[in-house]
Every structure is written in structure tokens, then in C-alpha cells.
FIKEFI-217173 format. One record per residue (C-alpha): residue in three letters; x, y, z. Coordinates in nm, 2 decimals, always signed. Each point is the difference from the previous one (the first is absolute). Example, Ala and Ser with C-alpha at 12.3 -4.5 7.8 and 13.67 -1.06 7.14 Angstrom:
// FIKEFI-217173
> ala,+1.23,-0.45,+0.78
> ser,+0.14,+0.34,-0.07
***
This chain:
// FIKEFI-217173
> unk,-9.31,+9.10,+0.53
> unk,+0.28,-0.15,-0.17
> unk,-0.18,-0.30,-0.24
> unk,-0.32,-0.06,-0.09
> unk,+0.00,-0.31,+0.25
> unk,-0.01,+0.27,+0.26
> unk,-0.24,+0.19,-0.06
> unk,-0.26,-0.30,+0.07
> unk,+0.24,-0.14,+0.28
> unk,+0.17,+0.30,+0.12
> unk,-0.01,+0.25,+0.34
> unk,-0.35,+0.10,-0.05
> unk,+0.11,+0.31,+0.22
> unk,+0.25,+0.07,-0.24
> unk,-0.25,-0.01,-0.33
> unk,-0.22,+0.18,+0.22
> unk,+0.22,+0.29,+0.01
> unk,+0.05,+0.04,-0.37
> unk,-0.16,+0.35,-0.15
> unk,-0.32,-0.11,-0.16
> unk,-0.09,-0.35,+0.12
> unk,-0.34,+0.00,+0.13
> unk,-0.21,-0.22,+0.22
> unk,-0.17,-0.11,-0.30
> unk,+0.31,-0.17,-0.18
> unk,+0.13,-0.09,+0.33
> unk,-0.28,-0.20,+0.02
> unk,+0.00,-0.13,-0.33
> unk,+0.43,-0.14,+0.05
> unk,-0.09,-0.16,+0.28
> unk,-0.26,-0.20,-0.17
> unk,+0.02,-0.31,-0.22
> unk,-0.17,+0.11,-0.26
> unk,+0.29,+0.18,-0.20
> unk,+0.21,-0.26,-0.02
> unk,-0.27,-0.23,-0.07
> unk,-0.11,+0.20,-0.28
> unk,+0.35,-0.01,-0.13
> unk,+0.05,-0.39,+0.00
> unk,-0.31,-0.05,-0.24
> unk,+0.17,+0.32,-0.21
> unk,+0.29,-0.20,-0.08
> unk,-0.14,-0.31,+0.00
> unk,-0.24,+0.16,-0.31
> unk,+0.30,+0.21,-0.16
> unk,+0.20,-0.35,+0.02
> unk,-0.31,-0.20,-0.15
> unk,-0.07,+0.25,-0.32
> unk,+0.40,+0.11,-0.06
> unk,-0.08,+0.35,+0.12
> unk,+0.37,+0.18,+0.08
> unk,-0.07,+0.25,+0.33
> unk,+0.23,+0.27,-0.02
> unk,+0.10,+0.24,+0.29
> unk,+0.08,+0.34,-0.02
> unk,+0.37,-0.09,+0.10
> unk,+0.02,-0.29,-0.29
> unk,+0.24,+0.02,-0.28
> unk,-0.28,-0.09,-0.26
> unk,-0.23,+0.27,+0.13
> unk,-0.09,+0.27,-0.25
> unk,+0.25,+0.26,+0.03
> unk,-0.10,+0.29,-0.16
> unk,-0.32,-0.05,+0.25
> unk,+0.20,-0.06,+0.27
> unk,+0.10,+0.41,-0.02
> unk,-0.38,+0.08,-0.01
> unk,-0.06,+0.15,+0.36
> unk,-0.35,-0.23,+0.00
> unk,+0.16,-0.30,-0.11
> unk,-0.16,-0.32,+0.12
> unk,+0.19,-0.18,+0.24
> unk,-0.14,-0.36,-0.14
> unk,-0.03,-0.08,-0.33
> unk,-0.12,-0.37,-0.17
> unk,+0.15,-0.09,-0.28
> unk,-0.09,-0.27,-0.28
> unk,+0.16,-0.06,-0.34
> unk,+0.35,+0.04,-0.16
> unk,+0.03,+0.40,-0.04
> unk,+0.31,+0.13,+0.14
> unk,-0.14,+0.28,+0.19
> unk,+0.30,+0.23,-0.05
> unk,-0.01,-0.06,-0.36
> unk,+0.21,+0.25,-0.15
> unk,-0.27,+0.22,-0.18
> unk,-0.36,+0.02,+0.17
> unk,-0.29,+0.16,-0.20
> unk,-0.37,+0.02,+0.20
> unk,-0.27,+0.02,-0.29
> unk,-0.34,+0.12,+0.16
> unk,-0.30,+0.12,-0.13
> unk,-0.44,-0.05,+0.02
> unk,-0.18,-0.29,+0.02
> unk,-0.23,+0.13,-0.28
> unk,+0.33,-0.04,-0.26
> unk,-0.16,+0.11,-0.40
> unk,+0.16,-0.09,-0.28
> unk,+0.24,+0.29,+0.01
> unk,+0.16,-0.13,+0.34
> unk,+0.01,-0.32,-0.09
> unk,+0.21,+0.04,-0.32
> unk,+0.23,+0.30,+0.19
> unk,+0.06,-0.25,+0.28
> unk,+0.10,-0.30,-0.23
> unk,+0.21,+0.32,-0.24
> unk,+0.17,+0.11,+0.31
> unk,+0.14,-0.38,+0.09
> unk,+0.09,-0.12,-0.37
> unk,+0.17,+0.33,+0.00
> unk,+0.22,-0.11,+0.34
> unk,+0.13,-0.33,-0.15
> unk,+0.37,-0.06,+0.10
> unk,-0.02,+0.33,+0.26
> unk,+0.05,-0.32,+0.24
> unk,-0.30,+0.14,+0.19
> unk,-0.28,-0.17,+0.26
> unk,-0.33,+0.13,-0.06
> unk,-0.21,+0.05,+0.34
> unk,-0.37,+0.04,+0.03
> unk,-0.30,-0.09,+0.26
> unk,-0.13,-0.32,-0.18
> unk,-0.32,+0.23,-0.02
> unk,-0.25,+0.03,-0.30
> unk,+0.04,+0.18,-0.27
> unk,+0.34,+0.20,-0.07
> unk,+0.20,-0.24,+0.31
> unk,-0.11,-0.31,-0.17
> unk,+0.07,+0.12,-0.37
> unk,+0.37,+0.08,+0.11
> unk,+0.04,-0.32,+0.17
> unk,-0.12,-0.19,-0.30
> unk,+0.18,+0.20,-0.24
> unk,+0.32,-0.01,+0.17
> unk,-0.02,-0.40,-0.02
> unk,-0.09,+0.00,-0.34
> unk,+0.35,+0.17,-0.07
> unk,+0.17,-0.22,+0.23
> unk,+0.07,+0.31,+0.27
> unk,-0.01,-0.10,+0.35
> unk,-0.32,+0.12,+0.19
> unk,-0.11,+0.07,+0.38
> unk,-0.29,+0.01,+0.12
> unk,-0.06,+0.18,+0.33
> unk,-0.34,-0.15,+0.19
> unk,-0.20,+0.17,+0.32
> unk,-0.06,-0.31,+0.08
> unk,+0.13,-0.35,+0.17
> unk,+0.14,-0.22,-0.24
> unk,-0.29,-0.24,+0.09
> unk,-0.28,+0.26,-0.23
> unk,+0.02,+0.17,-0.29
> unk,-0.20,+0.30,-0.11
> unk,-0.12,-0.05,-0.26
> unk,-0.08,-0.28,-0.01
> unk,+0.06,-0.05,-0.37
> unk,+0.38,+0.09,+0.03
> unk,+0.06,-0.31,+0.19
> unk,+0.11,-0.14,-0.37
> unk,+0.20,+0.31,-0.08
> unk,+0.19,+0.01,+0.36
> unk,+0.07,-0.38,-0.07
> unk,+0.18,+0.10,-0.34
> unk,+0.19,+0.24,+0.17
> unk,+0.14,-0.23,+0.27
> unk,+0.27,-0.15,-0.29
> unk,+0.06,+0.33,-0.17
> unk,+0.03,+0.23,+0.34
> unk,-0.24,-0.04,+0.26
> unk,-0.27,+0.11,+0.28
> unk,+0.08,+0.24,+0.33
> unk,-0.21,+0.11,+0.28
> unk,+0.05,+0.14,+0.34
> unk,-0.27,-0.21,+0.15
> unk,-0.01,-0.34,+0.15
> unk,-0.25,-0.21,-0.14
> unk,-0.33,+0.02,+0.13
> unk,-0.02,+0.35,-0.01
> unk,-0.29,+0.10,-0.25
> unk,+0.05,+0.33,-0.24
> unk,-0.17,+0.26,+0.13
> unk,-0.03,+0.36,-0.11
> unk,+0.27,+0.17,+0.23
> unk,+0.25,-0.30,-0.09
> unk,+0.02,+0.16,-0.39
> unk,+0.18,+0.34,+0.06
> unk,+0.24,-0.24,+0.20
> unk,+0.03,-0.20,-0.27
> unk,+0.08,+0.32,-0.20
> unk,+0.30,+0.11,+0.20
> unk,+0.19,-0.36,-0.05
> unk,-0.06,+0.01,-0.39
> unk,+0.16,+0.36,+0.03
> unk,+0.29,-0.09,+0.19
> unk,+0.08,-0.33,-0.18
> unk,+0.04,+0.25,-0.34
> unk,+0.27,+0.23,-0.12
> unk,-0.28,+0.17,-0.17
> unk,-0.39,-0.02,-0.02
> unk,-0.23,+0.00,-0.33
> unk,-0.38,+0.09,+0.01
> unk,-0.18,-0.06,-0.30
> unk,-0.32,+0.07,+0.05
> unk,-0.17,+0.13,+0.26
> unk,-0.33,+0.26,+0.11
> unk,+0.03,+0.26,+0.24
> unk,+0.02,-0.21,+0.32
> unk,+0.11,-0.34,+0.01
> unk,+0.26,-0.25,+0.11
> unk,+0.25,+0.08,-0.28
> unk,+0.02,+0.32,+0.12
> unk,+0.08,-0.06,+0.35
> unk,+0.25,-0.24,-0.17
> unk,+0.17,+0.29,-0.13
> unk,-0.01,+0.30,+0.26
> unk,+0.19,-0.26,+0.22
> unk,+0.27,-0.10,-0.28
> unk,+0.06,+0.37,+0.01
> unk,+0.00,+0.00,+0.38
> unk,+0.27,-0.26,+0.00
> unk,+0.19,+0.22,-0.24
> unk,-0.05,-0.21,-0.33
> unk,-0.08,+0.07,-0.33
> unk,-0.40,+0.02,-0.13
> unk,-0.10,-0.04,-0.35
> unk,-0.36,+0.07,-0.16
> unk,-0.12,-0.12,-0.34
> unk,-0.19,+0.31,-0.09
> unk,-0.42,+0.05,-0.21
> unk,-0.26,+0.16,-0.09
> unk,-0.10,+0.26,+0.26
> unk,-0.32,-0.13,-0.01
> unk,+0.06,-0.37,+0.06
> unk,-0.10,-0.10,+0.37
> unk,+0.31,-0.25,-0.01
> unk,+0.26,+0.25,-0.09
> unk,-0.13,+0.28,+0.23
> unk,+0.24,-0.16,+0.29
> unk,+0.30,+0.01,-0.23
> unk,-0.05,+0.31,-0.15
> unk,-0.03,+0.15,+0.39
> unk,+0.39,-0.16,+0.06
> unk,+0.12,+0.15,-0.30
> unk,-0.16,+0.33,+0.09
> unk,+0.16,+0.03,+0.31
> unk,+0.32,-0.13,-0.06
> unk,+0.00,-0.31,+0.18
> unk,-0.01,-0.22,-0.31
> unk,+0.24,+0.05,-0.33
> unk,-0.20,-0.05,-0.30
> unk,+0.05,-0.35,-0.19
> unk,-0.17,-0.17,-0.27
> unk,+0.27,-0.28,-0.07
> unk,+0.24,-0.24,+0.22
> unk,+0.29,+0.19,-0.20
> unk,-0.09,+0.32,+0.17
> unk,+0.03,-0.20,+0.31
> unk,+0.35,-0.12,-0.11
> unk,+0.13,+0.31,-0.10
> unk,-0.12,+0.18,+0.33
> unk,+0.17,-0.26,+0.21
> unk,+0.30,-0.04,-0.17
> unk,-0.13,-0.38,-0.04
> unk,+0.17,+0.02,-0.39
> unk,+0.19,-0.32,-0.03
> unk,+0.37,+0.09,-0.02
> unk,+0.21,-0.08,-0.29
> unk,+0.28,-0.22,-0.04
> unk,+0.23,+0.29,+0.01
> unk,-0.09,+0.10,+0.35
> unk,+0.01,-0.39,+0.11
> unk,+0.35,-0.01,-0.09
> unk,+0.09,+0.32,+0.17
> unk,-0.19,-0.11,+0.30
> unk,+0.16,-0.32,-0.02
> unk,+0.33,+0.18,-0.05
> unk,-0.02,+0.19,+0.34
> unk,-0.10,-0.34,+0.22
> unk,+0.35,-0.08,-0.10
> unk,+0.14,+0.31,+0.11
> unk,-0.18,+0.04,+0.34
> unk,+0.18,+0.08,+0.36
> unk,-0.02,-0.28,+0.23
> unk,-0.22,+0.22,+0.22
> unk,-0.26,+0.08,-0.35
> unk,+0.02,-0.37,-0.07
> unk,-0.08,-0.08,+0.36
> unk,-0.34,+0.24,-0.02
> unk,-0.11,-0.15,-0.37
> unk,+0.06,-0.37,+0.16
> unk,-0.21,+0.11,+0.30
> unk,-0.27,+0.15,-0.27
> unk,+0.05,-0.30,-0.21
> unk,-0.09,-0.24,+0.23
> unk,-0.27,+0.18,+0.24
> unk,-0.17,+0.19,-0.31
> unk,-0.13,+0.34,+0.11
> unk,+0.15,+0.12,+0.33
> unk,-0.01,+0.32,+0.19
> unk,+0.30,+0.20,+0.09
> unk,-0.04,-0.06,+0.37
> unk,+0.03,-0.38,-0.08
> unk,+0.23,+0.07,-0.23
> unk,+0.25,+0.17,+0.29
> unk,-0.05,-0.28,+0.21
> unk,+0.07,-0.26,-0.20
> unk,+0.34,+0.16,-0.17
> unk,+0.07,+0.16,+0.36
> unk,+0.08,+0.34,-0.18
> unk,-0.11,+0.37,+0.14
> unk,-0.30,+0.13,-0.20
> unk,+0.21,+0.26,-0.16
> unk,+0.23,-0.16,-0.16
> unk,-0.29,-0.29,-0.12
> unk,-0.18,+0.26,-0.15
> unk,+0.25,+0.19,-0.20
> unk,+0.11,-0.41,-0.13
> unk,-0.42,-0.04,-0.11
> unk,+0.03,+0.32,-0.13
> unk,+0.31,-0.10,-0.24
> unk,-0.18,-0.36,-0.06
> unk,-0.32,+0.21,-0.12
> unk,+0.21,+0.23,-0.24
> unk,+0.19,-0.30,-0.13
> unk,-0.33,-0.13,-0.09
> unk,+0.04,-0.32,+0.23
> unk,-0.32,+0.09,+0.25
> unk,-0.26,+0.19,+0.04
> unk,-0.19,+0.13,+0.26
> unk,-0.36,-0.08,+0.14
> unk,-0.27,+0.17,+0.18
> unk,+0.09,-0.07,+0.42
> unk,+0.37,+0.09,-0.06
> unk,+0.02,-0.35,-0.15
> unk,+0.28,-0.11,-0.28
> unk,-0.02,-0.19,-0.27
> unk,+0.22,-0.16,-0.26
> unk,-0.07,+0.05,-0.38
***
């Protein structure tokens, strides 16, 4: 249709004619009531400093935005940068013991300095321990809600995601109004996967949210980790299960998480050399790590637009940048600089 604007204003023939439009949403553009309903959004996203953020936006999540389910709107409150450079999801049961708790709280002391967000669903138990431990060590936090912005479930996280507004903050796919209900928590699960480089269950039973949380990092082609127990323990069933089938590696510290990422801070020695080869870059390899630079991580098709070179000669210059150490590549044919 050309813009937005015409859609609502446009040839109705003409939108008619599009593959897929029905009589239904026909009759729903050429109501009011869509764009009445979006006035009072912004006026409440204005009113509470809630950042909306489109699938097309800068800001929007990018590893998610290579997820084939991706939501197309996403509401944003807080001060995480939501392509932070490292992104860990931390999931587990509601019913955390002991055991969880002081894993969970092991596996974030143990990721100090990695430079690394941790993400959970603001949920009881294992969500909320990772939250609060990740603020006790000063890491930034995300909460992901299956909610509006207006509730929060529980309840007695409202303190919690309040915290977590200074030291990261709060998203949800929702608008507010919307009530959680119990289809909304798998979808949830699939934005907390594909905001993460990698995905963490602590503890879990056989079914359970934390376990949908994983099979869909492993979907999206991301790593999966599992802090293993006793065979007998209902809460370690569910991770035991990932590591048994292969779809979790086998942790029981945050170093193992370093090591199996490559997330080892580099020394000075490598600093220098990396330093060393900025200095000695092409003017078409400095005009890629400028692009990189300044839009963070970018796929190789925006990439080709935005230096105007053919694909093939773009991807052998990523694939030099990678070996020089200067980049790295993300899930989505994404890059990266180190």
C-alpha cells in the first residue's frame, strides 16, 4: 500500500486485492477503533516512560529479530541495552531448593567481568533468584513479562522489577491491559530465548516452562546448558533429560559457561595485537568495523547495503576480520565486533 497512512486511507479495492486480507480485517481498518486504541497506547507508553520498539527499530533486540517467530512489537522499560554484547537467559522452577538457589547465585558470581546481561521471566523461584543475584553483583538484568506493563505476575515481584529498572530493565510484547494468561507463557519463552546467546536451566521436573525455554534456544540454534542432580530429585529430572539427549552441555559453574563460549576475558597481549591490526586495516575493512562499530550487531545483507559491496567479496573481508580476531559471528548470519 505504500505507508501505513494508506492502509487506513488507501484504494480499498486495492487492499482488497492483497493475498490474505479478509472481510474480517477489512472491516476492522475501516473502523475507528484501531487507531483509537493506538492514541491511548502512546498516550500510556508516553505517561509511564515505556520505549515501543518495532521490528524495523535500531534498538530492537537483534539476535530476536533472526528468530523466524519474532514479535513484531515489543515495549520496553529501563536502561538495558538490548543488544548488549553478551546475553545469558537463566531459567529454571518456581519450586527453586536450596541447591538451585546457591547454583544460580554460583553461576552469576562466577560471570563477573564476562560483560554479560542476564535474562529471565521475572517469575518465582529460579527467574527471580537470577534477577536478584545478578543485581547483587552489579550485572545488568532483564526481565521478560507475559504481560502489559500495567500488571505484574506476581504480584510480589513488583519490588524486584522496580530494582531492575536502574540496573537493566522490564520487556514484554503486550500492550498494557492485557492480563497473563496461560497460552501467553510459552510466548514469553520464545523472546527470553532469542534475546540470549545461550540459555541456562537450573532446575527443572519433567514438564515445565524452563524446558520449553530450552527446546526453543535449541530451535533458534543457540547454545543450552543444564546444571545436572540426583536422579531422583523431581527438580533435576528436567535437566538431567537435556543432558541425556544432547540438547544441554553439562555445567555446574559460570566458568564452564565462559570456557564453552569463548567469553574468557582476553589478555593484554591480544588487546595490543588487536589494537595493532585497527591501525593496519584497508579502507574497505575499516569501512565494515566503522559500520559494526557504530550499528552494533548487523547482518551481512545490511551489511552489503550499507558498504554497497557484492556479497562475495563482503564475506571473504568478515571472514579475514573473524580470523584477525576483530569480529565474530552470531546466530542469523549476524557480526559482531570483539
Amino acid at each position: 500500500m505504500g505507508s501505513s497512512k494508506a492502509i487506513f486511507e488507501g484504494d480499498r479495492k486495492k487492499l482488497a486485492d492483497i493475498p490474505g486480507i479478509s472481510k474480517k480485517l477489512m472491516a476492522e481498518l475501516n473502523s475507528k477503533e484501531p487507531l483509537l486504541k493506538a492514541e491511548q497506547e502512546i498516550k500510556y507508553l508516553e505517561k509511564h516512560n515505556i520505549k515501543p520498539l518495532f521490528y524495523t527499530d535500531k534498538e530492537y533486540p537483534q539476535r530476536l529479530r533472526h528468530c523466524a517467530d519474532s514479535p513484531i512489537m515489543l515495549y520496553f522499560r529501563g536502561n538495558a541495552d538490548l543488544n548488549h554484547r553478551r546475553a545469558l537467559a537463566m531459567v529454571g522452577t518456581r519450586n527453586a531448593t536450596e541447591y538451585g538457589k546457591s547454583m544460580t547465585e554460583k553461576i552469576i558470581e562466577d560471570l563477573k567481568g564476562t560483560d554479560v546481561m542476564i535474562i529471565s521471566g521475572l517469575a518465582f523461584g529460579i527467574d527471580s533468584y537470577a534477577h536478584k543475584y545478578a543485581l547483587k553483583h552489579n550485572m545488568p538484568t532483564l526481565g521478560v513479562i507475559a504481560h502489559g506493563h500495567d500488571k505484574m505476575y506476581p504480584a510480589q515481584n513488583r519490588n524486584l522489577a522496580s530494582k531492575m529498572l536502574e540496573q537493566g530493565g522490564v520487556i514484554s510484547e503486550f500492550a498494557h491491559g492485557i492480563i497473563p494468561e496461560k497460552n501467553m507463557f510459552p510466548r514469553r519463552n520464545r523472546v527470553i530465548a532469542g534475546m540470549s546467546d545461550a540459555t541456562v536451566v537450573v532446575e527443572s521436573a519433567q514438564k515445565g516452562g524452563a524446558l520449553i525455554t530450552a527446546e526453543l534456544a535449541n530451535s533458534y540454534s543457540r547454545d543450552v546448558f543444564a546444571v545436572p542432580g540426583k536422579s531422583y530429585d523431581n527438580y533435576s529430572k528436567g535437566c538431567n533429560a537435556l543432558i541425556k539427549r544432547n540438547i544441554a552441555a553439562l555445567i555446574d559453574s559460570g566458568e564452564d559457561i565462559r570456557k564453552m563460549m569463548n567469553w574468557d576475558i582476553q589478555d593484554e597481549r591480544i588487546r595490543n595485537h588487536q589494537r595493532k591490526l585497527f591501525l593496519e586495516l584497508t579502507p574497505e575493512e575499516k569501512m565494515i568495523t566503522d559500520k559494526l562499530k557504530i550499528n552494533g550487531p548487523s547482518t551481512i545483507d545490511w551489511l552489503a547495503v550499507e558498504t554497497n559491496m557484492p556479497s562475495s567479496k563482503l564475506s571473504s573481508i568478515l571472514l579475514k576480520l573473524e580470523f584477525n580476531g576483530l569480529l565474530k559471528s552470531l546466530p542469523g548470519s549476524q557480526y559482531q565486533l570483539l
